[in-house]
SETOR-555293 format. One record per residue: residue number from 1; x, y, z of N, C-alpha, C in turn. Coordinates in steps of 0.02 Angstrom, whole numbers, plus 50000, padded with zeros to 5 digits. Example, Ala and Ser with C-alpha at 12.3 -4.5 7.8 and 13.67 -1.06 7.14 Angstrom:
2
n/n_east/n_north/n_up/ca_east/ca_north/ca_up/c_east/c_north/c_up
1/50660/49716/50390/50615/49775/50390/50660/49835/50390 $
2/50642/49888/50354/50684/49947/50357/50645/50002/50394 $
//
This chain:
186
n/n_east/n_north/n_up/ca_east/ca_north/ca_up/c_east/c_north/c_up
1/50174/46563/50102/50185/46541/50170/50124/46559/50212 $
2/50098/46505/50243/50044/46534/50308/50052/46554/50349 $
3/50026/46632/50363/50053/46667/50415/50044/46636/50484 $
4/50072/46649/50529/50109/46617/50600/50103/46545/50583 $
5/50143/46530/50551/50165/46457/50548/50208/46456/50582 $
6/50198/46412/50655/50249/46376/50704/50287/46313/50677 $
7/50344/46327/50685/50400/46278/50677/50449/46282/50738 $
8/50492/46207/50735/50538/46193/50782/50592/46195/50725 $
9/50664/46204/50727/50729/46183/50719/50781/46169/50772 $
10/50807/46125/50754/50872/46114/50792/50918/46162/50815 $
11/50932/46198/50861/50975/46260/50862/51038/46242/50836 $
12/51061/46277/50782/51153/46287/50779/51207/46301/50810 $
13/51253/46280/50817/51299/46314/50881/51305/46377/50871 $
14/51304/46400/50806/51338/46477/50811/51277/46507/50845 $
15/51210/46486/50843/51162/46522/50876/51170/46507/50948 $
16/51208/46490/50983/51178/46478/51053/51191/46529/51099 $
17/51234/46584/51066/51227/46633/51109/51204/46671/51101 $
18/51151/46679/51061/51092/46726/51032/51052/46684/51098 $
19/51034/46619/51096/50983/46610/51110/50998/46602/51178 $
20/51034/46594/51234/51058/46600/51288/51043/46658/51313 $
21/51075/46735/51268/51043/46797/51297/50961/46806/51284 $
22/50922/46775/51222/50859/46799/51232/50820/46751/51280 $
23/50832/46681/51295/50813/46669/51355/50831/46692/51425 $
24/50885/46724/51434/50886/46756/51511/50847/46809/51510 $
25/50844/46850/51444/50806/46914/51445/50741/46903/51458 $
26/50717/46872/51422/50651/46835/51454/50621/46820/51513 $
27/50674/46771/51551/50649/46757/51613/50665/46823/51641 $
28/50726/46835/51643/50722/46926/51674/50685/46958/51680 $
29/50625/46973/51633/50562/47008/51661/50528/46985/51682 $
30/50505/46928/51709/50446/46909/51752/50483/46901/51815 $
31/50552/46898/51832/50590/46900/51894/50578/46975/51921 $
32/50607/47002/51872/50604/47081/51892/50537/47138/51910 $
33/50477/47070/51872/50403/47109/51886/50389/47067/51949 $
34/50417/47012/51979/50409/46993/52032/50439/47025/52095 $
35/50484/47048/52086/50551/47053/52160/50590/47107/52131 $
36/50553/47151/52073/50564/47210/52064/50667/47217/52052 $
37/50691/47192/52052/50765/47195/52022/50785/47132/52027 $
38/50848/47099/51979/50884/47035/51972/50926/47040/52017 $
39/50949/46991/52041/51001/46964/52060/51063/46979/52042 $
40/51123/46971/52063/51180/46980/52033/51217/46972/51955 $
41/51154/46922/51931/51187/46905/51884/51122/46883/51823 $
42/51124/46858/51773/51081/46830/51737/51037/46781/51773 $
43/50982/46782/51748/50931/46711/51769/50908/46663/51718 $
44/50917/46598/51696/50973/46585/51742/51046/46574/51734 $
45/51060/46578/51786/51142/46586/51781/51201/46549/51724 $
46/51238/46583/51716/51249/46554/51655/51294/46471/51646 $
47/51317/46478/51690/51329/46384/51719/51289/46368/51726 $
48/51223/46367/51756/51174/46337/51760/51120/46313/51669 $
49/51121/46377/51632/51089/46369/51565/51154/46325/51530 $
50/51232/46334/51521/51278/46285/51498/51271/46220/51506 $
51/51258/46204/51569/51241/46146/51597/51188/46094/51574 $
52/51142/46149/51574/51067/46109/51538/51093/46105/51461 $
53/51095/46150/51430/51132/46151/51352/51156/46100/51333 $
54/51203/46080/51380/51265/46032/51343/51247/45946/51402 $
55/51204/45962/51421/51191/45878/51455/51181/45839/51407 $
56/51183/45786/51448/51166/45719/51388/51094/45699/51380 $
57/51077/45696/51337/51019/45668/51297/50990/45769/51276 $
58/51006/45800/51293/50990/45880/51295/50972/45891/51233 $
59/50925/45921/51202/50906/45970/51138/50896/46028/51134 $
60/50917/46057/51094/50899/46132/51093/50874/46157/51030 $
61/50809/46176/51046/50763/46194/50988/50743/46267/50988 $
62/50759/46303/50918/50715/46366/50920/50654/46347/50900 $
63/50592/46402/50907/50552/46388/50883/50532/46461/50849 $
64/50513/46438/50778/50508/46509/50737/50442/46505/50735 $
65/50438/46572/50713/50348/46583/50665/50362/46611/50612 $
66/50343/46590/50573/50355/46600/50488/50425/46597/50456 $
67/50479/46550/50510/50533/46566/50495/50573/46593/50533 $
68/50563/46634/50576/50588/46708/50608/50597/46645/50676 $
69/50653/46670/50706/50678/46643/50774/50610/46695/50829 $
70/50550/46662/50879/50559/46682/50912/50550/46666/50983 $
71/50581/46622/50980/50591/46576/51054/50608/46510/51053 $
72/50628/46481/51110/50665/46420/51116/50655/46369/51163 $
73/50671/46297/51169/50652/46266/51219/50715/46219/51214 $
74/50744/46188/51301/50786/46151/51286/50745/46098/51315 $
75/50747/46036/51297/50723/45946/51329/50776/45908/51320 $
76/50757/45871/51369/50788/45802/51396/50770/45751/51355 $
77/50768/45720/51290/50745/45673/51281/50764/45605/51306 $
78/50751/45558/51319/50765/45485/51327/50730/45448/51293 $
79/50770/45405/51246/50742/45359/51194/50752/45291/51227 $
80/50764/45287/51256/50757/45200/51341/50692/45211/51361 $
81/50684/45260/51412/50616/45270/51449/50559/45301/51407 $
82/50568/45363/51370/50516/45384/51338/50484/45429/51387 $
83/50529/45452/51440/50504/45509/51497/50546/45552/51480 $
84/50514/45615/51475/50547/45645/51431/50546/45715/51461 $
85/50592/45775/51459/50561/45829/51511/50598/45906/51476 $
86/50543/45957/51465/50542/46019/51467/50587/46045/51512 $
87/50635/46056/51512/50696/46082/51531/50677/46175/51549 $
88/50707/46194/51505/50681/46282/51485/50641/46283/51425 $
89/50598/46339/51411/50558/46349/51375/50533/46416/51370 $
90/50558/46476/51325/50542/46538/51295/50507/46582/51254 $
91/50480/46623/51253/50462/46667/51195/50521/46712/51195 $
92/50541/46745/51156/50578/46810/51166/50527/46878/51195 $
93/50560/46925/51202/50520/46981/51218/50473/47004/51168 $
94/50413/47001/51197/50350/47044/51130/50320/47003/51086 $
95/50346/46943/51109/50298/46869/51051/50229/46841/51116 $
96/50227/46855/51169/50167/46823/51227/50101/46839/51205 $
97/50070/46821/51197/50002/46837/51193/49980/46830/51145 $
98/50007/46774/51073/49981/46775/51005/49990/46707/51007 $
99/49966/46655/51054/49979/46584/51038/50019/46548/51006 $
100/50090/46593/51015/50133/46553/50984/50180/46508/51050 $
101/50155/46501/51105/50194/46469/51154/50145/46376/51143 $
102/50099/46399/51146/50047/46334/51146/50064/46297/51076 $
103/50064/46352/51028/50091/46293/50966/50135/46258/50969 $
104/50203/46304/50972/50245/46281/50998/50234/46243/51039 $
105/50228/46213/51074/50205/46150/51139/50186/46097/51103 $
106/50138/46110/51062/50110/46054/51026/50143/46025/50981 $
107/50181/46091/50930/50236/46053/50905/50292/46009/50926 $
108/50302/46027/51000/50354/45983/51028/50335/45916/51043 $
109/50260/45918/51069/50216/45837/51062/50226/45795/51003 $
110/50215/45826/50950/50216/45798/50888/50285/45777/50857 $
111/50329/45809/50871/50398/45803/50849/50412/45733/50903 $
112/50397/45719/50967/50414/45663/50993/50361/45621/51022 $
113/50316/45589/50969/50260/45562/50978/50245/45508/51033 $
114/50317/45476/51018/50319/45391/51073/50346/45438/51157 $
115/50318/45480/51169/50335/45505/51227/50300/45486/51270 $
116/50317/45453/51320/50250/45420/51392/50253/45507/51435 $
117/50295/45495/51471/50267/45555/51509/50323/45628/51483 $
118/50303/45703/51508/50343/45756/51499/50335/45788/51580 $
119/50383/45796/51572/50377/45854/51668/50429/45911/51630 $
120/50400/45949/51682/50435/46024/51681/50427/46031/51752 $
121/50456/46114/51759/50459/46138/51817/50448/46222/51811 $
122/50433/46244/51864/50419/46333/51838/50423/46351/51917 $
123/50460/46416/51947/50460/46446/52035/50367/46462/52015 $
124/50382/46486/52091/50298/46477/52120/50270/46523/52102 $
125/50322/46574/52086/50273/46670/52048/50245/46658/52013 $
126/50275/46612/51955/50265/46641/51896/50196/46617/51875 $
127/50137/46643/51888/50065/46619/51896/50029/46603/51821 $
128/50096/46667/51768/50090/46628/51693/50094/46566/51682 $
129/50176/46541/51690/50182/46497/51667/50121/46442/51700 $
130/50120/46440/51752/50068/46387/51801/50005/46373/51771 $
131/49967/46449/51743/49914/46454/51694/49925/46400/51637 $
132/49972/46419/51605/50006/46413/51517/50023/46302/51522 $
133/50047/46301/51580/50052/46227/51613/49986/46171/51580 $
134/49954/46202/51650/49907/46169/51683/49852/46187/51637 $
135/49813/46245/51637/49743/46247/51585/49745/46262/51516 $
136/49814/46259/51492/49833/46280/51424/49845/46187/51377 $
137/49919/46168/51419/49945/46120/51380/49906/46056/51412 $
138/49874/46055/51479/49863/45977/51481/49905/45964/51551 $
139/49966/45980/51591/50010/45966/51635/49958/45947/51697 $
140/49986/45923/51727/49962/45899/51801/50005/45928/51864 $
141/49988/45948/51899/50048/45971/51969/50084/45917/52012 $
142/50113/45890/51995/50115/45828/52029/50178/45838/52099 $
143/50199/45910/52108/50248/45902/52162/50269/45993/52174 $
144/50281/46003/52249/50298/46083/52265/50344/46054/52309 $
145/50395/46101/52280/50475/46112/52323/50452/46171/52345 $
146/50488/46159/52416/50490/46221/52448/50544/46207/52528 $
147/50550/46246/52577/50604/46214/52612/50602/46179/52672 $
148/50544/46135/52656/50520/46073/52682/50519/46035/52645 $
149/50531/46029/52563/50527/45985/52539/50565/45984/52470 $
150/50640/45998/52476/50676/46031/52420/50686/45980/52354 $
151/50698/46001/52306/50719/45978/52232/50770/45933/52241 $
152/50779/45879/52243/50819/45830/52221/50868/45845/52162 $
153/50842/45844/52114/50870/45868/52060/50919/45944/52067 $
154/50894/45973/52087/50917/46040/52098/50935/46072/52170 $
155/50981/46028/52200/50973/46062/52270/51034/46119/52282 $
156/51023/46145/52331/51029/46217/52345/51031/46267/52278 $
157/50991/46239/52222/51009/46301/52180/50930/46324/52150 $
158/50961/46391/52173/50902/46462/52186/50950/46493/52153 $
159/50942/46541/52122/50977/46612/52107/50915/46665/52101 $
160/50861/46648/52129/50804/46691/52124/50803/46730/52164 $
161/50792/46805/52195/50821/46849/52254/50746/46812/52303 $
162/50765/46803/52362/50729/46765/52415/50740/46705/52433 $
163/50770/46664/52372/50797/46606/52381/50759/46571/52411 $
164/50703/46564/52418/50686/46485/52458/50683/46441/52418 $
165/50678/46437/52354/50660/46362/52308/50601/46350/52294 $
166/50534/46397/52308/50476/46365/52320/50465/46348/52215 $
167/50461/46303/52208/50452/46271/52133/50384/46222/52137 $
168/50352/46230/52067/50308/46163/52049/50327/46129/52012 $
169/50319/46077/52001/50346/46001/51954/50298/45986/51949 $
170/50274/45957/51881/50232/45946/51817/50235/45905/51771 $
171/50178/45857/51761/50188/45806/51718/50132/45806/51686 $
172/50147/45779/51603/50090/45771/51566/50096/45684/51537 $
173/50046/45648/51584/50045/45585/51538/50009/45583/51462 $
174/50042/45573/51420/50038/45575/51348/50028/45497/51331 $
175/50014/45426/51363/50012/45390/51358/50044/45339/51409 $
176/49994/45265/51422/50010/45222/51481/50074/45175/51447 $
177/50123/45149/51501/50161/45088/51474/50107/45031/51443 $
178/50068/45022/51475/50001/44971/51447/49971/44984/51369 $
179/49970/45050/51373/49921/45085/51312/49986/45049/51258 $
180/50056/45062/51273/50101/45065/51219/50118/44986/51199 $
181/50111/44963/51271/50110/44861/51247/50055/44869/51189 $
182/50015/44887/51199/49954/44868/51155/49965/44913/51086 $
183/50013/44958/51069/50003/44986/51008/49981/45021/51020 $
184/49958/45057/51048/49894/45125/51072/49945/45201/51058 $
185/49912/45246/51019/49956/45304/51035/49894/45336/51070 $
186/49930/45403/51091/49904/45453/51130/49844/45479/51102 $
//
């Protein structure tokens, strides 16, 4: 086996509450190195991660290295539009800093090739993820919520302590409707 070999699988149900707690744990520390204690409850909340889980068109992927679970991503796919969107997206604790988030990324490109565009979203702290976005994967900034200009998608929901909403939204064109008339991949 080649060592840090990144892979995706399909999560199992019996795993989803493995992977539910190591994604809150996750975001938990960059909340907690931000605003220094959580909120009342998990981040994010756990109706809120159910929600995304079990939507429609929803996937839930671990992503191992060498096998080993250590992190996860849920997407939106749409096989109509081919806009397609980064939902949540994890390492567990103690996997950051060994390029296994970027593979992972790439593997998720590759696993859905006919993809026109991907958006995500990340709050305004987190100056990693924004990094890991934008000069890592390729993303573009294409929109800031804040409370002049709130989330559509997501309105009134903050569970972040300060609550204003301030979020970025992110898109990576991976290919034009034109490029794809023509046969063109990315």
């Amino acid at each position: 086996m080649t060592k840090d070999l990144i892979t995706l699988a399909v999560a199992e149900d019996s795993d989803i509450n493995d992977f539910k707690k190591e994604l809150q744990n996750a975001f938990a520390v960059a909340v907690a190195n931000e605003f220094g204690s959580l909120p009342g409850g998990p981040i994010p909340a756990d109706e809120v991660l159910a929600k995304s889980i079990s939507a429609p068109n929803s996937v839930v992927l671990r992503i191992l290295r060498d096998g080993q679970k250590v992190g996860g991503a849920v997407l939106t796919i749409n096989t109509e539009t081919h806009h397609n969107s980064l939902d949540l997206f994890f390492l567990k604790l103690g996997q950051h800093g060994h390029g296994i988030g970027l593979k992972a990324w790439f593997a998720i490109e590759q696993k859905y090739p006919e993809t026109i565009t991907w958006q995500t979203h990340t709050p305004y702290f987190e100056k990693r993820n924004i990094h890991f976005y934008v000069n890592k994967c390729g993303f573009k900034i294409i929109e800031f919520f804040n409370k002049y200009h709130s989330d559509p998608n997501h309105p009134g929901q903050d569970d972040l302590p300060g609550g204003d909403g301030d979020a970025f939204q992110f898109e990576k064109v991976m290919r034009t409707v034109e490029g794809m008339a023509k046969g063109q991949l990315p």
